[in-house]
N, CA, C and O atoms as a GROMACS GRO file, in nm:
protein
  476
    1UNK      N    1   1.385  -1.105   1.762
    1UNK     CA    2   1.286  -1.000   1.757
    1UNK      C    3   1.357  -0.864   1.770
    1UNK      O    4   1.433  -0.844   1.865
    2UNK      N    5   1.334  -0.776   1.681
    2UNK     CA    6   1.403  -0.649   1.664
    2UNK      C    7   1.264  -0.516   1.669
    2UNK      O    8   1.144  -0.540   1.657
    3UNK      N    9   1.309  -0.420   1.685
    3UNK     CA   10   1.172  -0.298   1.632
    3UNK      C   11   1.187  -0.255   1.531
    3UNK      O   12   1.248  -0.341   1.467
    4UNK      N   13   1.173  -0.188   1.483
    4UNK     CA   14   1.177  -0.114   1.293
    4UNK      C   15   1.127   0.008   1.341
    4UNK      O   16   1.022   0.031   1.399
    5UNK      N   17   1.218   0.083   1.308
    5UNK     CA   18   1.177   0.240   1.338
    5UNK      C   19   1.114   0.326   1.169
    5UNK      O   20   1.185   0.348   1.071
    6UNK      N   21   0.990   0.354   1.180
    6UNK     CA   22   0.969   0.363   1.022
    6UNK      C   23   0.979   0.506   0.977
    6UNK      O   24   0.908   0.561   0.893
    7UNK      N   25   1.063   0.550   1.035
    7UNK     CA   26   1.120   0.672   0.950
    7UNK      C   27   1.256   0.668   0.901
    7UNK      O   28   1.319   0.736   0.819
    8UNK      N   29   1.288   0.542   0.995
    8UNK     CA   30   1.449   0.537   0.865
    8UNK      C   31   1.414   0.489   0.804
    8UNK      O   32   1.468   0.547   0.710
    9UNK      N   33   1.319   0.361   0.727
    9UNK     CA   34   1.263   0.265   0.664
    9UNK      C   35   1.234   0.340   0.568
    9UNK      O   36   1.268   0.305   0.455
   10UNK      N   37   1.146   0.491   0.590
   10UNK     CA   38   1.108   0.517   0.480
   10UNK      C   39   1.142   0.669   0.395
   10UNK      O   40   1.078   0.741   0.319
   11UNK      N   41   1.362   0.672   0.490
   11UNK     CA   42   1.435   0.727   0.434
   11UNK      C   43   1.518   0.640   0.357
   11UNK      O   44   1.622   0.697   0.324
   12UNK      N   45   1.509   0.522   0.316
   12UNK     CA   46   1.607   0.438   0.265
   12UNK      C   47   1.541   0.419   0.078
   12UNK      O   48   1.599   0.352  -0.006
   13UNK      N   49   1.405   0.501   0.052
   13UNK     CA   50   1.424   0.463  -0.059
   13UNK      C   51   1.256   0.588  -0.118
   13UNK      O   52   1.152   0.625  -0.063
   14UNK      N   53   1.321   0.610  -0.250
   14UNK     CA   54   1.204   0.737  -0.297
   14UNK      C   55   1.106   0.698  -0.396
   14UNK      O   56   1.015   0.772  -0.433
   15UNK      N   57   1.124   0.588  -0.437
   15UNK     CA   58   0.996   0.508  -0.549
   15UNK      C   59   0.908   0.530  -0.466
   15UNK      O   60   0.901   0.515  -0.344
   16UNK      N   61   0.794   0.593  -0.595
   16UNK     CA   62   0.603   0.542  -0.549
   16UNK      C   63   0.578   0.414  -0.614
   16UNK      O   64   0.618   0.361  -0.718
   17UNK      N   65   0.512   0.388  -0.539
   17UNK     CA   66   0.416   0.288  -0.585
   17UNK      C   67   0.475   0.118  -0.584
   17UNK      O   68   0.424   0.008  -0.604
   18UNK      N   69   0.616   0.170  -0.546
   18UNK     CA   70   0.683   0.048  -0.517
   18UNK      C   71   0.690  -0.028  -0.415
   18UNK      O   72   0.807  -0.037  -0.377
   19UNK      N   73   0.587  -0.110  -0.326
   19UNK     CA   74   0.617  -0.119  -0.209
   19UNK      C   75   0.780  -0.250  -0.173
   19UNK      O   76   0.822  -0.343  -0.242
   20UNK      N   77   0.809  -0.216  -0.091
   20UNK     CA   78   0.954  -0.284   0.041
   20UNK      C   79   0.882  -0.342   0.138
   20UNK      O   80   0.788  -0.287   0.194
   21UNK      N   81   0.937  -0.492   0.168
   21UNK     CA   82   0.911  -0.556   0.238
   21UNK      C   83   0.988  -0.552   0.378
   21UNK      O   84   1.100  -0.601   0.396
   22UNK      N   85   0.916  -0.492   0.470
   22UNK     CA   86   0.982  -0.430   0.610
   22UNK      C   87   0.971  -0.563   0.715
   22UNK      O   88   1.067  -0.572   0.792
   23UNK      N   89   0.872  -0.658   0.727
   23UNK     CA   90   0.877  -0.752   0.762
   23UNK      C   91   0.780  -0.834   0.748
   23UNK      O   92   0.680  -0.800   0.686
   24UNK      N   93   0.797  -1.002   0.824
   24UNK     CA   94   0.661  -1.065   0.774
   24UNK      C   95   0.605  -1.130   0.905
   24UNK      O   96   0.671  -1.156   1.005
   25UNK      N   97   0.457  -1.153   0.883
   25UNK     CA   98   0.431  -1.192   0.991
   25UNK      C   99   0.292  -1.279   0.948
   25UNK      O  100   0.193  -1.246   0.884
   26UNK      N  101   0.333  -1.403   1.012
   26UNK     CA  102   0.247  -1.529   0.955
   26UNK      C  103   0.268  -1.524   0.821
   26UNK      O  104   0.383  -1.522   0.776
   27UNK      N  105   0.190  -1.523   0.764
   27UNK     CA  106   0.149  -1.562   0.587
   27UNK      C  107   0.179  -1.488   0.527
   27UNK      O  108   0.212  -1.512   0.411
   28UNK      N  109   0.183  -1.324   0.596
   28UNK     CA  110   0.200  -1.202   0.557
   28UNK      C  111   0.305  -1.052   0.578
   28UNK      O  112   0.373  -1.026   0.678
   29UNK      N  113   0.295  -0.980   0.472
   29UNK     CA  114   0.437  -0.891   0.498
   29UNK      C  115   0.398  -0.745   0.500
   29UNK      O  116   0.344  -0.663   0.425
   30UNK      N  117   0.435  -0.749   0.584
   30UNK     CA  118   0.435  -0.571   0.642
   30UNK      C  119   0.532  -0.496   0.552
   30UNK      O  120   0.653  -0.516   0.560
   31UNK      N  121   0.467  -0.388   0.443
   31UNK     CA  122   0.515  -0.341   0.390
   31UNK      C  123   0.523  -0.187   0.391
   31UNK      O  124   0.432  -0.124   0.445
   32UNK      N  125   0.594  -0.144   0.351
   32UNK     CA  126   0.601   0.018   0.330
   32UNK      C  127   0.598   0.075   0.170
   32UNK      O  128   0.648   0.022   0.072
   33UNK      N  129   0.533   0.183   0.177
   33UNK     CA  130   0.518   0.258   0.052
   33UNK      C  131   0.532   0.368   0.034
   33UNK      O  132   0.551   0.413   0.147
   34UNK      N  133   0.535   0.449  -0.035
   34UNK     CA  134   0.573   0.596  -0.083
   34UNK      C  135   0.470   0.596  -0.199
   34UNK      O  136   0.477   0.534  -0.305
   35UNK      N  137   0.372   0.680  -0.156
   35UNK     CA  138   0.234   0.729  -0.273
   35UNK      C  139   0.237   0.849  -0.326
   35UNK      O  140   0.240   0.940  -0.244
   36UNK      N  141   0.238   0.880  -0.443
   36UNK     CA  142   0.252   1.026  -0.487
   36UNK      C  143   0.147   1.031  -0.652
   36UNK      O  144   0.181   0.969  -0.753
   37UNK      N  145   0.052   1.096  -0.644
   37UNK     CA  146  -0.014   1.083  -0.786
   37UNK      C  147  -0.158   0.976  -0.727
   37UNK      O  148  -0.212   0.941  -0.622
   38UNK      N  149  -0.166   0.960  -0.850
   38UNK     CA  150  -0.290   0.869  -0.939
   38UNK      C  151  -0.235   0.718  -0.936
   38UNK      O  152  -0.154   0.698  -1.026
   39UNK      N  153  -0.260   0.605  -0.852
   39UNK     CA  154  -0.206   0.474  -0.911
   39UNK      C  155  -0.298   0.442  -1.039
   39UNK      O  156  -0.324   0.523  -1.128
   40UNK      N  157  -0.360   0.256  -1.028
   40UNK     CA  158  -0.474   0.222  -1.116
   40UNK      C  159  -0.573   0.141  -1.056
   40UNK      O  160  -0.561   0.065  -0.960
   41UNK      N  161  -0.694   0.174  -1.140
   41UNK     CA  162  -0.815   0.121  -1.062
   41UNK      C  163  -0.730  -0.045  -1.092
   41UNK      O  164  -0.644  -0.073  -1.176
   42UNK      N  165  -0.800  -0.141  -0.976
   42UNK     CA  166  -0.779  -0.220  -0.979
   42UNK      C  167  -0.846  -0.310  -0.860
   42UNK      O  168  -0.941  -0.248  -0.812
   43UNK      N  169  -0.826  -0.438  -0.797
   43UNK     CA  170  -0.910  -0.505  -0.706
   43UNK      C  171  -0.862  -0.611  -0.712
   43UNK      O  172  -0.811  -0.656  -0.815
   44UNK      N  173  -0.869  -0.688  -0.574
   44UNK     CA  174  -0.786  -0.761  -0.550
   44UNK      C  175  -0.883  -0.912  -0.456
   44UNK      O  176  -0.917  -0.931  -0.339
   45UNK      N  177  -0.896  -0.997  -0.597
   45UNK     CA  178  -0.999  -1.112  -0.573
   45UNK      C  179  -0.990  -1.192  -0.437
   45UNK      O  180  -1.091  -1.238  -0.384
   46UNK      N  181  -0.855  -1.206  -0.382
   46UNK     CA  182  -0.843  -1.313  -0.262
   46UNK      C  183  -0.812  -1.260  -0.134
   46UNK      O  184  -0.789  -1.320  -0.028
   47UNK      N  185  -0.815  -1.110  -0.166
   47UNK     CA  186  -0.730  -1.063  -0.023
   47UNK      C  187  -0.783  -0.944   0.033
   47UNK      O  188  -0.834  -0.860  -0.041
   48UNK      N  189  -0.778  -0.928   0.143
   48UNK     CA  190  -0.810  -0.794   0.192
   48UNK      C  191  -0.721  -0.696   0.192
   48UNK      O  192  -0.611  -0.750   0.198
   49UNK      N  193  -0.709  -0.582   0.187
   49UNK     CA  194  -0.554  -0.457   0.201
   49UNK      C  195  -0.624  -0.394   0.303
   49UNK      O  196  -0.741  -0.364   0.328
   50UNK      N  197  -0.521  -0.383   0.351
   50UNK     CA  198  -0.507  -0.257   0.496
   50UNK      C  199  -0.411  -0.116   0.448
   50UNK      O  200  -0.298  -0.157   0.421
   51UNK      N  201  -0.417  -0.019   0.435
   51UNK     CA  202  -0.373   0.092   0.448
   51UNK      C  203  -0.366   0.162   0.554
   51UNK      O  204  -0.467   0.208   0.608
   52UNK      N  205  -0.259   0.180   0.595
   52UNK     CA  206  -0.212   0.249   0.767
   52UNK      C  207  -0.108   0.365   0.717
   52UNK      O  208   0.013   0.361   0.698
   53UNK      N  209  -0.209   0.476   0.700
   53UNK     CA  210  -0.140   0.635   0.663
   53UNK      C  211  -0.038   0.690   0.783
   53UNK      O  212  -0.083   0.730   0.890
   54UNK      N  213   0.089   0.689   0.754
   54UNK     CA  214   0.188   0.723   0.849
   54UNK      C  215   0.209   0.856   0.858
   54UNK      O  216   0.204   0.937   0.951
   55UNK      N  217   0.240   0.867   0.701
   55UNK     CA  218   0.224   1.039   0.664
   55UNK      C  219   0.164   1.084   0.560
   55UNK      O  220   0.174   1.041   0.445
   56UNK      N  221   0.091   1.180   0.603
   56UNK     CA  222   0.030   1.258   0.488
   56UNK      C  223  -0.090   1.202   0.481
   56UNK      O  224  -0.126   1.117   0.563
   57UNK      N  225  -0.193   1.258   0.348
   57UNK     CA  226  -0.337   1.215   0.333
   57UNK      C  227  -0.339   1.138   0.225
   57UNK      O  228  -0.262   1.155   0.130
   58UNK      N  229  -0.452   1.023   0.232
   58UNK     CA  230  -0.468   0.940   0.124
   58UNK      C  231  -0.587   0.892   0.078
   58UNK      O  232  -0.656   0.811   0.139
   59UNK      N  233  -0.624   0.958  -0.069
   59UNK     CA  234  -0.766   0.933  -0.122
   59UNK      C  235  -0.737   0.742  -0.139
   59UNK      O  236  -0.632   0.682  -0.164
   60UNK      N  237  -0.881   0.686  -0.112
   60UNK     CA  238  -0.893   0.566  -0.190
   60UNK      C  239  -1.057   0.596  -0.249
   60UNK      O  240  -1.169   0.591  -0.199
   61UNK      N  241  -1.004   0.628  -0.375
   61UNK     CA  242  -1.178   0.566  -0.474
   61UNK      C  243  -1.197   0.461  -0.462
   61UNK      O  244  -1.121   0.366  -0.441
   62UNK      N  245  -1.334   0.471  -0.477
   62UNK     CA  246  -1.448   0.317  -0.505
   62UNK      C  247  -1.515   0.346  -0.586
   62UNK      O  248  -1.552   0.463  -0.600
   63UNK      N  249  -1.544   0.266  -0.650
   63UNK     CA  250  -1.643   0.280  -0.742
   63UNK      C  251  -1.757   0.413  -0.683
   63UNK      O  252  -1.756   0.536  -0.690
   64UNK      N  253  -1.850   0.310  -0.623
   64UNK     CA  254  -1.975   0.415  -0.540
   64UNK      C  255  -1.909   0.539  -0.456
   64UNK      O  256  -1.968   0.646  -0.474
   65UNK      N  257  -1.803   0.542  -0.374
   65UNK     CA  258  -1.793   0.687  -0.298
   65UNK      C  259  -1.628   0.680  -0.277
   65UNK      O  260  -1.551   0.590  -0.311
   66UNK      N  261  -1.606   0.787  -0.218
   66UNK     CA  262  -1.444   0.815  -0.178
   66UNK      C  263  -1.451   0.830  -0.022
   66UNK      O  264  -1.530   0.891   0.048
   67UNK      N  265  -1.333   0.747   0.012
   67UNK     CA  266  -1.280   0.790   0.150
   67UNK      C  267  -1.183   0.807   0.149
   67UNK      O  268  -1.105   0.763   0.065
   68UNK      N  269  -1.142   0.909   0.284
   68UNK     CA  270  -0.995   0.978   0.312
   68UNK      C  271  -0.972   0.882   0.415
   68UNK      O  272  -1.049   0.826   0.493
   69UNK      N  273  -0.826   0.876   0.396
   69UNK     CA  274  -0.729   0.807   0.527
   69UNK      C  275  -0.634   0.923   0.589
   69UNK      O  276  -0.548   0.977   0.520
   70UNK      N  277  -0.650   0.948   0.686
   70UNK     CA  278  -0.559   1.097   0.720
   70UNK      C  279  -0.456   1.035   0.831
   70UNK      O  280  -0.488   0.945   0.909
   71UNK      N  281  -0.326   1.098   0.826
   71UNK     CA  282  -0.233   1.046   0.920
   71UNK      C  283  -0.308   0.962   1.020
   71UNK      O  284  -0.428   0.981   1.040
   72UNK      N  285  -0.224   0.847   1.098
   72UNK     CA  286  -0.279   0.812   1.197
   72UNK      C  287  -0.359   0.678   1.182
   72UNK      O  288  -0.330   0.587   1.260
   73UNK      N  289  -0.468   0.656   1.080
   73UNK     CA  290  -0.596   0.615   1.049
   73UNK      C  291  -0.524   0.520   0.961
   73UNK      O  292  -0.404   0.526   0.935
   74UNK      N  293  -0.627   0.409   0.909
   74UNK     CA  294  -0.636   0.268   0.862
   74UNK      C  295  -0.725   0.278   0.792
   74UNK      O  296  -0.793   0.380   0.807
   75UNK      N  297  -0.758   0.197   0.702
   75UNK     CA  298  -0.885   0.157   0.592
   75UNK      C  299  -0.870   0.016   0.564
   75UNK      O  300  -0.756  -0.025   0.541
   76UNK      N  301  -0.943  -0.044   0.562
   76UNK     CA  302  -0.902  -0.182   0.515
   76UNK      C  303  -1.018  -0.202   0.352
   76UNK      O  304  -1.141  -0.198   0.351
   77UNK      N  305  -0.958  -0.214   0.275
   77UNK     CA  306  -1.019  -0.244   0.149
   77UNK      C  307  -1.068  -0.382   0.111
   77UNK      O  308  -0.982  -0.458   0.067
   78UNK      N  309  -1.197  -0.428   0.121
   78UNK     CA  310  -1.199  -0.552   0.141
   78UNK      C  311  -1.184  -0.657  -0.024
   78UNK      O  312  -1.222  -0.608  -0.131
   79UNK      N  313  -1.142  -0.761  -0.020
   79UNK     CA  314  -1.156  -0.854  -0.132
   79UNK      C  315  -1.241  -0.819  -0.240
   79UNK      O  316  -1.358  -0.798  -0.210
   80UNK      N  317  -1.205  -0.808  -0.367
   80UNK     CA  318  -1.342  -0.822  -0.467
   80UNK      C  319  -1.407  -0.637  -0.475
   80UNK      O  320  -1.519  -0.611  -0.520
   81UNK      N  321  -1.345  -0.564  -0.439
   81UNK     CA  322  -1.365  -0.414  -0.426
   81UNK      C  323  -1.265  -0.360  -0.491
   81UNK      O  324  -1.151  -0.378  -0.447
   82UNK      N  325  -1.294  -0.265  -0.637
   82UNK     CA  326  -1.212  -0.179  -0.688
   82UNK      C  327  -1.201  -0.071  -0.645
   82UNK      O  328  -1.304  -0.003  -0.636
   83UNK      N  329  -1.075  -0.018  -0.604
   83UNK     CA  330  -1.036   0.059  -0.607
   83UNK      C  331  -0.903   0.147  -0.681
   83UNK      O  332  -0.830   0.106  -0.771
   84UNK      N  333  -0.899   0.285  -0.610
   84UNK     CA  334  -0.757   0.351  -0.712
   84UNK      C  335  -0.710   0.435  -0.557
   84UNK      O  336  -0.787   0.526  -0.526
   85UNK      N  337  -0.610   0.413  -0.477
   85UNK     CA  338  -0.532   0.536  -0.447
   85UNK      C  339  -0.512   0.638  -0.546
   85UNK      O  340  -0.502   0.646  -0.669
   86UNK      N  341  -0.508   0.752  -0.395
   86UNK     CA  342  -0.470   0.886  -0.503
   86UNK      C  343  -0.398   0.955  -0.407
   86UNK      O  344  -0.461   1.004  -0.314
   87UNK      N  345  -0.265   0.969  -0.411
   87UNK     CA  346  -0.208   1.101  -0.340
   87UNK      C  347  -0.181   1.190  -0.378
   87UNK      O  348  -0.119   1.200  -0.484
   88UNK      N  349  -0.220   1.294  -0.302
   88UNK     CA  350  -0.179   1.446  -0.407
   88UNK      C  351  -0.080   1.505  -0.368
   88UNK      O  352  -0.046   1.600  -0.438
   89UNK      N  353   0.005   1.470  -0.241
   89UNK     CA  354   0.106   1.461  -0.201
   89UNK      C  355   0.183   1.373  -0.179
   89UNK      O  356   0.133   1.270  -0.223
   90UNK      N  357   0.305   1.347  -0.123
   90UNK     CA  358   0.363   1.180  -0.083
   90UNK      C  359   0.334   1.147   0.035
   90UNK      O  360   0.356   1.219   0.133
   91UNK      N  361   0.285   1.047   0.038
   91UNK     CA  362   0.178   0.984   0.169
   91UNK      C  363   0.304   0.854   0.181
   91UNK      O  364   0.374   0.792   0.101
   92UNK      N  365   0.287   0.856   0.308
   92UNK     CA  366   0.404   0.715   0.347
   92UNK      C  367   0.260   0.651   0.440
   92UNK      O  368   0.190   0.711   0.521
   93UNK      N  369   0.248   0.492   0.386
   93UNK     CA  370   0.182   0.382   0.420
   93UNK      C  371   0.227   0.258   0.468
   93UNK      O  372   0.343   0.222   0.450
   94UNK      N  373   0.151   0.195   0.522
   94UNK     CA  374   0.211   0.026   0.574
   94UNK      C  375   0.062  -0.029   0.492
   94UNK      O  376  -0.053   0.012   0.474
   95UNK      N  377   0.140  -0.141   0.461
   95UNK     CA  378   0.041  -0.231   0.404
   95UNK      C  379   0.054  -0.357   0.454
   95UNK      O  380   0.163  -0.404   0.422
   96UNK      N  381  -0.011  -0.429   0.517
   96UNK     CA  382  -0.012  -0.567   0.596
   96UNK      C  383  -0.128  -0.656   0.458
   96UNK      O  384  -0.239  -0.628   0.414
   97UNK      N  385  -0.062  -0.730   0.439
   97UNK     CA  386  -0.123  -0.801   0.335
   97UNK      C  387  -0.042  -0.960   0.275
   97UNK      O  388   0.068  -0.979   0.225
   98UNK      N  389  -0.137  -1.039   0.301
   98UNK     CA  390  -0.115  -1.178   0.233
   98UNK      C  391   0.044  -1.158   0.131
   98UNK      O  392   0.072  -1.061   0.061
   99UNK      N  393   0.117  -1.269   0.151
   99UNK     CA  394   0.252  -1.248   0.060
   99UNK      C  395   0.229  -1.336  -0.097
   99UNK      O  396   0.314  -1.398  -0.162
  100UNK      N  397   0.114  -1.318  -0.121
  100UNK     CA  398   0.068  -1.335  -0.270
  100UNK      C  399   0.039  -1.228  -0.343
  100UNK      O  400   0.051  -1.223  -0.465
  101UNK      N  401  -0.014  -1.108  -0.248
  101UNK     CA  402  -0.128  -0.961  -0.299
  101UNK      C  403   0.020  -0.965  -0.388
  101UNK      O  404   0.133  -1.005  -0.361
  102UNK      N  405  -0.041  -0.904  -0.503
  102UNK     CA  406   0.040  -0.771  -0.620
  102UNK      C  407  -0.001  -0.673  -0.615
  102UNK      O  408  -0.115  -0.655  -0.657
  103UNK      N  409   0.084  -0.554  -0.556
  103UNK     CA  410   0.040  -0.456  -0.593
  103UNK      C  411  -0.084  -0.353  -0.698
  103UNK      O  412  -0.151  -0.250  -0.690
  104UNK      N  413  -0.063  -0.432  -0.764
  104UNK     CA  414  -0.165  -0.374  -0.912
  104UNK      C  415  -0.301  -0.563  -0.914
  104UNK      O  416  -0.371  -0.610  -1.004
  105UNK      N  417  -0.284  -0.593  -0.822
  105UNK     CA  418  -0.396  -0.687  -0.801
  105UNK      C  419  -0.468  -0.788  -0.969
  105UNK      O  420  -0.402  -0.869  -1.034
  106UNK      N  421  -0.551  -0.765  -0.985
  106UNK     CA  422  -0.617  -0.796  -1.135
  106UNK      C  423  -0.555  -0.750  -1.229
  106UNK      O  424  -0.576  -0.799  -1.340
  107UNK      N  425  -0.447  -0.627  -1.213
  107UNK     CA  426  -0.410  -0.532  -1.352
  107UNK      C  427  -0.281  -0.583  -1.340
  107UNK      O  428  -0.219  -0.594  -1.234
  108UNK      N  429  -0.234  -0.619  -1.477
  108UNK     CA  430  -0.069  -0.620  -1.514
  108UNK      C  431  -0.041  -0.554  -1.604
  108UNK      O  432  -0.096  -0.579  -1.711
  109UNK      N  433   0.069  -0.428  -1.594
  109UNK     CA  434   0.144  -0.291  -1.658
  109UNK      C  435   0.242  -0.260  -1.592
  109UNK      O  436   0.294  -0.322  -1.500
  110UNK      N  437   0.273  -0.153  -1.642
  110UNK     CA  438   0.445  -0.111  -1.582
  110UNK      C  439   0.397  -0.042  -1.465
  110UNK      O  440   0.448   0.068  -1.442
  111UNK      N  441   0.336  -0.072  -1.411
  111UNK     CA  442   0.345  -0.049  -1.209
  111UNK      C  443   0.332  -0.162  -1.169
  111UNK      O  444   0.361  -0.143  -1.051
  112UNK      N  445   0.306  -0.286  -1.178
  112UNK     CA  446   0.330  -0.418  -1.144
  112UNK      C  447   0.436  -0.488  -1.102
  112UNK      O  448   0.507  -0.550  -1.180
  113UNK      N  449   0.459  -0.484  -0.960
  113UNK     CA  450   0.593  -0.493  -0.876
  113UNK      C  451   0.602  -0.669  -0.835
  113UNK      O  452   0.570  -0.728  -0.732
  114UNK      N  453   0.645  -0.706  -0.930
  114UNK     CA  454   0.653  -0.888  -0.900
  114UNK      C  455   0.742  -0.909  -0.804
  114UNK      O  456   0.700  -0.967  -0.704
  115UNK      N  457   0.881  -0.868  -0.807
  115UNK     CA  458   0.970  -0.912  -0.683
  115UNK      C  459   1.016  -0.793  -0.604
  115UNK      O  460   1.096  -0.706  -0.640
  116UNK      N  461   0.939  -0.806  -0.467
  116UNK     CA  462   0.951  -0.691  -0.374
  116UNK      C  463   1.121  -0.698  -0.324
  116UNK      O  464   1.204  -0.789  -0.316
  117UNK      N  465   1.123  -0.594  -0.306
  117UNK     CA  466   1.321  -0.561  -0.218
  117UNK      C  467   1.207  -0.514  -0.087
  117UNK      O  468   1.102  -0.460  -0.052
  118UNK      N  469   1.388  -0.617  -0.039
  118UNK     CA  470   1.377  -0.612   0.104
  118UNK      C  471   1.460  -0.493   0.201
  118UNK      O  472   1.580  -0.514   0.221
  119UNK      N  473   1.409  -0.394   0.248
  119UNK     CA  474   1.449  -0.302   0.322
  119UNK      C  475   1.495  -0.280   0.515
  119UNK      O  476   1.533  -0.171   0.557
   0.00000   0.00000   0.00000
């Protein structure tokens, strides 16, 4: 058992949208991200996502309304719900999520991150 300090974690690498697998726990892997822009609508049939805003602010659309995640704060996006991140700055996130989720969920394109690096 070690700690992870997540500001070197998330000086070790400048891709958006790419998430790094920081660690795992049970079924699932604690990941880190770097958000900058518009991702794609998309939704994710089997799993829930958690978003845990480390830095900076982070739109998530829904269909019906928008919520902000502001430093600090969590959202959990539940199964079967489209959504789109939007950062209008670079927002650093943790994502705790099942080690099946894809990034781009239902959608496959060139943001579709099949084999995560490990950081």
């Amino acid at each position: 058992m070690h700690s992870v300090n997540l500001a070197e974690k998330f000086r070790l690498f400048d891709d958006y949208y790419s998430p790094k697998i920081a660690g795992e726990l049970n079924d699932s892997y604690v990941k880190l991200v770097k958000l900058k822009g518009e991702f794609v609508w998309h939704l994710h049939e089997a799993e829930d996502e958690l978003f845990l805003v480390v830095k900076g602010r982070l739109l998530l659309r829904l269909r019906d309304r928008e919520v902000w995640v502001n430093e600090g704060e969590f959202a959990i996006v539940p199964k079967g719900v489209e959504h789109l991140p939007i950062a209008r700055e670079e927002v650093h996130v943790v994502l705790i999520e099942p080690k099946s989720t894809l990034n781009t969920g239902n959608v496959r394109n060139e943001r579709t991150v099949a084999q995560l690096d490990r950081i």
